[in-house]
C-alpha positions as CSV (number, residue, x, y, z in Angstrom):
1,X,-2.7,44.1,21.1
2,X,-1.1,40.6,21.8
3,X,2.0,40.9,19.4
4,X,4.6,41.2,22.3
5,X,2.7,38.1,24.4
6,X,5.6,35.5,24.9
7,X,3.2,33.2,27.0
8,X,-0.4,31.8,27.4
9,X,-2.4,28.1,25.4
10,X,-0.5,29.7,22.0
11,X,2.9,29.8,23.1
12,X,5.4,27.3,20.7
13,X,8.6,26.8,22.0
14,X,11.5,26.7,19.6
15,X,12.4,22.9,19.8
16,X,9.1,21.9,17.7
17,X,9.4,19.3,14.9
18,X,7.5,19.4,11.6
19,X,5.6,16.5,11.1
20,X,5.1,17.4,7.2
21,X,7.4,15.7,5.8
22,X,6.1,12.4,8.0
23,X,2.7,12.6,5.8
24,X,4.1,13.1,2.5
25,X,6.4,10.0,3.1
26,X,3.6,8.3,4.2
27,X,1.0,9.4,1.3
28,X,3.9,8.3,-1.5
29,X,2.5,5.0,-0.6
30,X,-1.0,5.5,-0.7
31,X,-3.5,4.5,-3.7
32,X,-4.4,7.6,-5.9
33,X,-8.0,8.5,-6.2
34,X,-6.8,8.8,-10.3
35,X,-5.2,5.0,-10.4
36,X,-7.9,3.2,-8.6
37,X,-10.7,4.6,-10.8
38,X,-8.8,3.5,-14.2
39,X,-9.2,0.1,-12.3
40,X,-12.5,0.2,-11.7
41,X,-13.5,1.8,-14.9
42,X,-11.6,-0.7,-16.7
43,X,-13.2,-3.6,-14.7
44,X,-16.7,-1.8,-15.5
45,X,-15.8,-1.8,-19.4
46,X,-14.6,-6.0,-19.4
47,X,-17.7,-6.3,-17.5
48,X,-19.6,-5.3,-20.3
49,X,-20.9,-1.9,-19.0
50,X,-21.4,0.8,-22.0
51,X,-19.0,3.4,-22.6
52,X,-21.7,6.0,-21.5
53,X,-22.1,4.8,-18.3
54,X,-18.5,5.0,-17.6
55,X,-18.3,8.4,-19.0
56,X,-21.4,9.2,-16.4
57,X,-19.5,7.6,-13.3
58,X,-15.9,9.5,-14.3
59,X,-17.7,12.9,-14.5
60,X,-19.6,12.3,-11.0
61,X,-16.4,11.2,-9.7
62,X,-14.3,14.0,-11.3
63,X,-17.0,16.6,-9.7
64,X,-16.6,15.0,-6.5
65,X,-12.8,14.8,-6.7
66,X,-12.6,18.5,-7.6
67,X,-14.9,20.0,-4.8
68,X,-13.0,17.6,-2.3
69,X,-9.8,18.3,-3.5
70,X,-9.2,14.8,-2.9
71,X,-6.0,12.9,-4.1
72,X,-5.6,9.7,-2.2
73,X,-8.2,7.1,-1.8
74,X,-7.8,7.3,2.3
75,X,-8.5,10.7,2.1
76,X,-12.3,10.0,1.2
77,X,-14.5,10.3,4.5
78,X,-18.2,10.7,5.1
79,X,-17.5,14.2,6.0
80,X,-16.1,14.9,2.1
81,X,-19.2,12.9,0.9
82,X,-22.1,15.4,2.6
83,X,-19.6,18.2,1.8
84,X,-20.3,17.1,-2.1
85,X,-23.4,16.3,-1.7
86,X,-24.7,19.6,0.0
């Protein structure tokens, strides 16, 4: 019905950029969800917490991670904490 519309709010003209490769550079430099819970589960273990514990907190983690499909620490939001949660 609409295949031959050239016009109208959905229209993109040619000359558009791709503003992809912008947010990988820019994510390169980000903290990994992965690399700042070694630190914290390392500073849990000097701090004398039990090896169970850990274990507990990296499984949560690891669910929460997954359902997210989270990778950076800046991607966590509320939103992706209530979408775990729920």
């Amino acid at each position: 019905m609409f295949k031959n519309r050239k016009h109208g709010v959905f229209t993109v003209s040619s000359d558009v950029a791709v503003v992809s490769s912008i947010v990988s550079e820019r994510k390169r430099d980000c903290l990994t969800i992965a690399s700042a819970l070694e630190t914290v589960f390392q500073q849990m273990k000097v701090s004398g917490n039990r090896q169970r514990t850990i274990e507990s907190y990296r499984y949560i983690f690891d669910q929460f991670v997954g359902v997210n499909q989270l990778q950076y620490v800046e991607d966590i939001t509320i939103d992706s904490l209530y979408h775990y949660l729920d």
